[in-house]
DRENTORKOL-3810 file (N, C-alpha, C; in nm, 4 decimals):
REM DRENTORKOL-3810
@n.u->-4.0745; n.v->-4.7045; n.w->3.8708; ca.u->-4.1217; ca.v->-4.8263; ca.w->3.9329; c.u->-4.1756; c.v->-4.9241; c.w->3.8285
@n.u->-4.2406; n.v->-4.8884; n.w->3.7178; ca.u->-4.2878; ca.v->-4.9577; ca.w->3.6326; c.u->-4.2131; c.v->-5.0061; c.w->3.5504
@n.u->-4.0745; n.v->-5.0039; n.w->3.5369; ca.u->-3.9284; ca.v->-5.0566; ca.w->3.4608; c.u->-3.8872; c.v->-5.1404; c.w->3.5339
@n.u->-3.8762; n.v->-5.1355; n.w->3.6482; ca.u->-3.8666; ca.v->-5.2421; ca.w->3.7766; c.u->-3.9586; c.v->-5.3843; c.w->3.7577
@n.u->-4.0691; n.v->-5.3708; n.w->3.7668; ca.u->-4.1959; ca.v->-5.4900; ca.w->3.7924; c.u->-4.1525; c.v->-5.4781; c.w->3.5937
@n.u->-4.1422; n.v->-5.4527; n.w->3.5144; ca.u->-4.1095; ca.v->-5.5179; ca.w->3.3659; c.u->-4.0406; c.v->-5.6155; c.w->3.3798
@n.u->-3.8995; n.v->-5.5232; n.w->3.4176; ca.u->-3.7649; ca.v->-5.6239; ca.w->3.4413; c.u->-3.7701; c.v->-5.7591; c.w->3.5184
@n.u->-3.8875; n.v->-5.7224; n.w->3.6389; ca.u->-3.8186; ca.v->-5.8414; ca.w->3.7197; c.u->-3.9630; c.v->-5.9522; c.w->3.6425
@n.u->-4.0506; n.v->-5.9276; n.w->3.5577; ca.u->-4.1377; ca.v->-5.9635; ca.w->3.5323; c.u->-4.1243; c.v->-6.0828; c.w->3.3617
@n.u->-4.0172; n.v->-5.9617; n.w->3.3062; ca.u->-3.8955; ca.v->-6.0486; ca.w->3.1827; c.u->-3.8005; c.v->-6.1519; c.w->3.2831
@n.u->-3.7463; n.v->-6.1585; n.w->3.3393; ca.u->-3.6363; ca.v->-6.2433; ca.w->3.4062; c.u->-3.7310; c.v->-6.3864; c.w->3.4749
@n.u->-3.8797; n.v->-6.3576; n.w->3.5217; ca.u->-3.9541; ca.v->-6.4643; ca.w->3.5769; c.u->-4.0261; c.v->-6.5407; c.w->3.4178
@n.u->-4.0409; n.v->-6.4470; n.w->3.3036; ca.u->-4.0746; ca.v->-6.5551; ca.w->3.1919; c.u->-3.9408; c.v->-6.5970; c.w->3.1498
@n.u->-3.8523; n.v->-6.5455; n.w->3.1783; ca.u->-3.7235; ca.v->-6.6409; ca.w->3.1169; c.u->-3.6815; c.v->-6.7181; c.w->3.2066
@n.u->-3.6779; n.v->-6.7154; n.w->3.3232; ca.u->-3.6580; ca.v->-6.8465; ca.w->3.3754; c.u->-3.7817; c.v->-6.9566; c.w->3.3147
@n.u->-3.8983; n.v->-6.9403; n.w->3.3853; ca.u->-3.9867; ca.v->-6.9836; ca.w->3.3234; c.u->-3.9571; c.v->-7.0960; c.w->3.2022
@n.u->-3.8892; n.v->-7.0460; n.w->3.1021; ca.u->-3.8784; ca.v->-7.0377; ca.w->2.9675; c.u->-3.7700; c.v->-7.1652; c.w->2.9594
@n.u->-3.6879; n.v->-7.1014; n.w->3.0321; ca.u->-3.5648; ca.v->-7.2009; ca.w->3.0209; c.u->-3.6202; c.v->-7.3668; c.w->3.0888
@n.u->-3.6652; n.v->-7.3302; n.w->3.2255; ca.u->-3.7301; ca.v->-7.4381; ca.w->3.2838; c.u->-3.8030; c.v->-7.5383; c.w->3.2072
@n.u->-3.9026; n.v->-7.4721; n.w->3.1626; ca.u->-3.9717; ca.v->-7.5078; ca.w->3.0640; c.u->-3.8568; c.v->-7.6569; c.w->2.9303
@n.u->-3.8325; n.v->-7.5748; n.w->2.8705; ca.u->-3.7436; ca.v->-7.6149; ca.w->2.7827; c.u->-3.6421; c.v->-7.7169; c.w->2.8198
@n.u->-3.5878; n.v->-7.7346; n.w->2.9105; ca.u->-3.4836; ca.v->-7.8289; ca.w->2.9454; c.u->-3.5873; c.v->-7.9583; c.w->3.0509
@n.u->-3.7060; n.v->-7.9345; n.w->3.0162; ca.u->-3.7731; ca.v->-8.0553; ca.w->3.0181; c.u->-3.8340; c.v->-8.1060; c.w->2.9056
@n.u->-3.8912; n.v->-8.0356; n.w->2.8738; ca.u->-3.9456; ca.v->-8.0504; ca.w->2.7517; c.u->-3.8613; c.v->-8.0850; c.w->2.6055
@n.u->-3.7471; n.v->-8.0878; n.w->2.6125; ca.u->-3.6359; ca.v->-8.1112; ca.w->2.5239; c.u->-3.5844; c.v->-8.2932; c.w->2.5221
@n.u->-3.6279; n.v->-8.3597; n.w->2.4594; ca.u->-3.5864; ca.v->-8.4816; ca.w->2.4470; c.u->-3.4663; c.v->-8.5597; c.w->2.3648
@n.u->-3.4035; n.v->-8.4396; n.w->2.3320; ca.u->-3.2405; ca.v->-8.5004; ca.w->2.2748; c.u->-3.1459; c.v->-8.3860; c.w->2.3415
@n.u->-3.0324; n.v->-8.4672; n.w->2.2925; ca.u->-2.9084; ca.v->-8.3576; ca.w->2.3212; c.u->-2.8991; c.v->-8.2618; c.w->2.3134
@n.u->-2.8404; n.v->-8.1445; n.w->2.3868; ca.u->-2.8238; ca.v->-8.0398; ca.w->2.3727; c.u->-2.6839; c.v->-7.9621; c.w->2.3984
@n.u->-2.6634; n.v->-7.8906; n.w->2.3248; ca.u->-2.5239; ca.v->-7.8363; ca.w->2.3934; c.u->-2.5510; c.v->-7.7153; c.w->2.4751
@n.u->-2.4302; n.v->-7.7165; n.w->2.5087; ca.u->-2.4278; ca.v->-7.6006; ca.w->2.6342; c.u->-2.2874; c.v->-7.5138; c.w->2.6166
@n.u->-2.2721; n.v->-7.4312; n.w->2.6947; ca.u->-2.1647; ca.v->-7.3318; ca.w->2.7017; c.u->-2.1368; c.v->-7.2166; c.w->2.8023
@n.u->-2.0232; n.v->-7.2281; n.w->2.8920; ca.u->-2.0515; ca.v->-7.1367; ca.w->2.9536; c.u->-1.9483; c.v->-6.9924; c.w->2.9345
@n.u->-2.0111; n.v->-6.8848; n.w->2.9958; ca.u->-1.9105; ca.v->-6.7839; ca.w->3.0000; c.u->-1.9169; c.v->-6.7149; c.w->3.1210
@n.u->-1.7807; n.v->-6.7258; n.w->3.1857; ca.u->-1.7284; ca.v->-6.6569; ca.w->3.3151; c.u->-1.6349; c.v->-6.5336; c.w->3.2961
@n.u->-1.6895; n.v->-6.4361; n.w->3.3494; ca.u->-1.6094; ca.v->-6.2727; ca.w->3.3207; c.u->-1.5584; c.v->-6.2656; c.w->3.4924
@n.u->-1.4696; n.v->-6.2656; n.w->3.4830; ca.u->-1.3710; ca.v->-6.2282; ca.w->3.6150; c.u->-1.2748; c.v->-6.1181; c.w->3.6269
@n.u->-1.3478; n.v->-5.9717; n.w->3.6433; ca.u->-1.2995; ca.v->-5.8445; ca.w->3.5794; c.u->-1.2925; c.v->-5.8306; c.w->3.4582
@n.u->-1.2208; n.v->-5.8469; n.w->3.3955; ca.u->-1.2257; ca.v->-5.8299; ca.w->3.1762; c.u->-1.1526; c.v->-5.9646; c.w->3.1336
@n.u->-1.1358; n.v->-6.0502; n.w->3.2389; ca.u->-1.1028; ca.v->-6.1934; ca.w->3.1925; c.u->-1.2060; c.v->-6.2592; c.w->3.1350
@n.u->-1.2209; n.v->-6.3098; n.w->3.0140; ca.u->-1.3155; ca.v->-6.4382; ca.w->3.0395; c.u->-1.2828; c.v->-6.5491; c.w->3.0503
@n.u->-1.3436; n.v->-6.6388; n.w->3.0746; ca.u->-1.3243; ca.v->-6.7733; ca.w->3.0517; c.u->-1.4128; c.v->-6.8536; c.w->3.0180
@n.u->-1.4044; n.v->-6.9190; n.w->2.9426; ca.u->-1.5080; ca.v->-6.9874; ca.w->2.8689; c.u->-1.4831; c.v->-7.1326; c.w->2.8134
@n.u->-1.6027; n.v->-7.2107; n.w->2.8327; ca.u->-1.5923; ca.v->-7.3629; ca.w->2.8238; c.u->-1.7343; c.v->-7.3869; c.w->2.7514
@n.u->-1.7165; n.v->-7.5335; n.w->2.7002; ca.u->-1.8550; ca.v->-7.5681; ca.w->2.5804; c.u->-1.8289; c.v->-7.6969; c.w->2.5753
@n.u->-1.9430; n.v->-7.7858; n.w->2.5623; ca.u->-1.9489; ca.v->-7.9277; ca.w->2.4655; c.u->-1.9379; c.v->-7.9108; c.w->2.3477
@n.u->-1.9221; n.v->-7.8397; n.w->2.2382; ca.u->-1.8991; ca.v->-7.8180; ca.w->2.1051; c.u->-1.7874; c.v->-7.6913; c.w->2.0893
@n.u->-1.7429; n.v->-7.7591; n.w->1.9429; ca.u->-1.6033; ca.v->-7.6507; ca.w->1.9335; c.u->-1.7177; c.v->-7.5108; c.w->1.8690
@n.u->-1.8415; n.v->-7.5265; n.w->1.8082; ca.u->-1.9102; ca.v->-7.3935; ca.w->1.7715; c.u->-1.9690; c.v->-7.3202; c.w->1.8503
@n.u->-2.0461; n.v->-7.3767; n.w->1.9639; ca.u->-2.0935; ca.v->-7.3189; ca.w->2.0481; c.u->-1.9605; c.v->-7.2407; c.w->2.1692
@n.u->-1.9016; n.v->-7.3176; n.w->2.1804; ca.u->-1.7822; ca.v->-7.2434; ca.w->2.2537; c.u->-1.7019; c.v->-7.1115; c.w->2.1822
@n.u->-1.6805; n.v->-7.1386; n.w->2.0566; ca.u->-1.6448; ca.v->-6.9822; ca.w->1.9616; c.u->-1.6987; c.v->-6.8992; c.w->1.9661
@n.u->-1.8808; n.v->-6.9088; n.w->1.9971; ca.u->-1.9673; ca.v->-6.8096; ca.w->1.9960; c.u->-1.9297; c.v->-6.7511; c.w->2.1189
@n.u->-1.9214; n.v->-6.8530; n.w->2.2583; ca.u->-1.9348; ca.v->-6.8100; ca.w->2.3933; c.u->-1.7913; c.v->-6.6832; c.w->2.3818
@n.u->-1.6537; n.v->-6.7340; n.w->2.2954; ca.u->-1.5327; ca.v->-6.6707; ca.w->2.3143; c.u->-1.5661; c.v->-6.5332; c.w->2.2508
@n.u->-1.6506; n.v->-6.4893; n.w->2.1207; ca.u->-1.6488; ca.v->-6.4169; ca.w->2.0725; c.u->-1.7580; c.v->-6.3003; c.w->2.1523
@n.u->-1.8834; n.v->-6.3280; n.w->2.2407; ca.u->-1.9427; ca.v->-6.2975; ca.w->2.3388; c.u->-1.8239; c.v->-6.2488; c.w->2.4544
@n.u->-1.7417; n.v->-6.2986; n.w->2.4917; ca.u->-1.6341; ca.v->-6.2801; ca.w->2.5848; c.u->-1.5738; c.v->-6.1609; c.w->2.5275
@n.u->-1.5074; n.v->-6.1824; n.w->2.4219; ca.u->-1.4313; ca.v->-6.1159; ca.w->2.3419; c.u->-1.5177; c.v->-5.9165; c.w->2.3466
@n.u->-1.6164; n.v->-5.9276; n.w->2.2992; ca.u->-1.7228; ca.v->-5.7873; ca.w->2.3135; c.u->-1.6964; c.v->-5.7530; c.w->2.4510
@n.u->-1.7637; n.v->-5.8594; n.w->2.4945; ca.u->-1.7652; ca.v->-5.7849; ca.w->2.6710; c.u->-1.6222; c.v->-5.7575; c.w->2.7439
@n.u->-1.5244; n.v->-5.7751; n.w->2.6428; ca.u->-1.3961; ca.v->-5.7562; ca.w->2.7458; c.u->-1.3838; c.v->-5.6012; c.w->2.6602
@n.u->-1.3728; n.v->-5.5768; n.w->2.5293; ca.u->-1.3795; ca.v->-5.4771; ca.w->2.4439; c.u->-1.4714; c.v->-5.3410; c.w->2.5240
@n.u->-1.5859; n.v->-5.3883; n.w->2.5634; ca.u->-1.7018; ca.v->-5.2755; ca.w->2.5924; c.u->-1.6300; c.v->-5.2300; c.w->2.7490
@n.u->-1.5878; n.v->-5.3422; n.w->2.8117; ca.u->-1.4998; ca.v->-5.2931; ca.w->2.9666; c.u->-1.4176; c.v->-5.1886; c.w->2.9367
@n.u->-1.2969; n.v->-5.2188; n.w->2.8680; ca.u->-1.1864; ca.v->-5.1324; ca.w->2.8100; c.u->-1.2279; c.v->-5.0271; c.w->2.7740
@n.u->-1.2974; n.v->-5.0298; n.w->2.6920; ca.u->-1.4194; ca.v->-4.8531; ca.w->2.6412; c.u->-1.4235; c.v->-4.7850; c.w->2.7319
@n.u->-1.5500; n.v->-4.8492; n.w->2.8342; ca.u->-1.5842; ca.v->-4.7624; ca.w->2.9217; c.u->-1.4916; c.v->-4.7055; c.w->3.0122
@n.u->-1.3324; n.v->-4.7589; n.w->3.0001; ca.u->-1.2584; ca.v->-4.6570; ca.w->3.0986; c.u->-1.2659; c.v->-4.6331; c.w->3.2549
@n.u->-1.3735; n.v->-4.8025; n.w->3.2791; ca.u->-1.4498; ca.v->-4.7205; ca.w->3.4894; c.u->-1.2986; c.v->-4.8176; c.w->3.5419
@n.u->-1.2369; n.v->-4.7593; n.w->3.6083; ca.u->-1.1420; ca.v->-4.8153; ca.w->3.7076; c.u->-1.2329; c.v->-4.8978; c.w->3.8410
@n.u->-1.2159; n.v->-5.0579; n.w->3.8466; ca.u->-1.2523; ca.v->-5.0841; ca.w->3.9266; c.u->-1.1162; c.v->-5.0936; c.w->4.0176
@n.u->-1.1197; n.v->-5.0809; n.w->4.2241; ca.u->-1.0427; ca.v->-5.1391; ca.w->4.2608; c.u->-1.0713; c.v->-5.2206; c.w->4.3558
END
């Protein structure tokens, strides 16, 4: 139970956090997203660097799927 109230206790300072920050931020910022749709990703960015990172993030998480071998159907 006490891994529980951590977890959900990390996820309320990171929202928090983020909230925080995307007000408090007075210039541009880039962004990037990454969408996993079974071991697909897909991925989009305002910058060609931040988007390489998001592909190479994609790239692991499609790698670590394949590993683990779990048949979804």
């Amino acid at each position: 139970m006490n891994a529980l109230k951590l977890g959900l206790l990390l996820i309320f300072f990171g929202l928090v956090t983020i909230f925080l920050g995307t007000f408090l931020s007075a210039h541009q910022t880039d962004f990037a997203g990454l969408i996993m749709i079974g071991p697909i990703p897909i991925v989009f960015g305002t910058s060609p660097l931040i988007t390489i990172a998001s592909m190479v993030i994609g790239l692991l998480l499609m790698i670590a799927f394949f590993i683990s071998g779990r048949k979804y159907v």
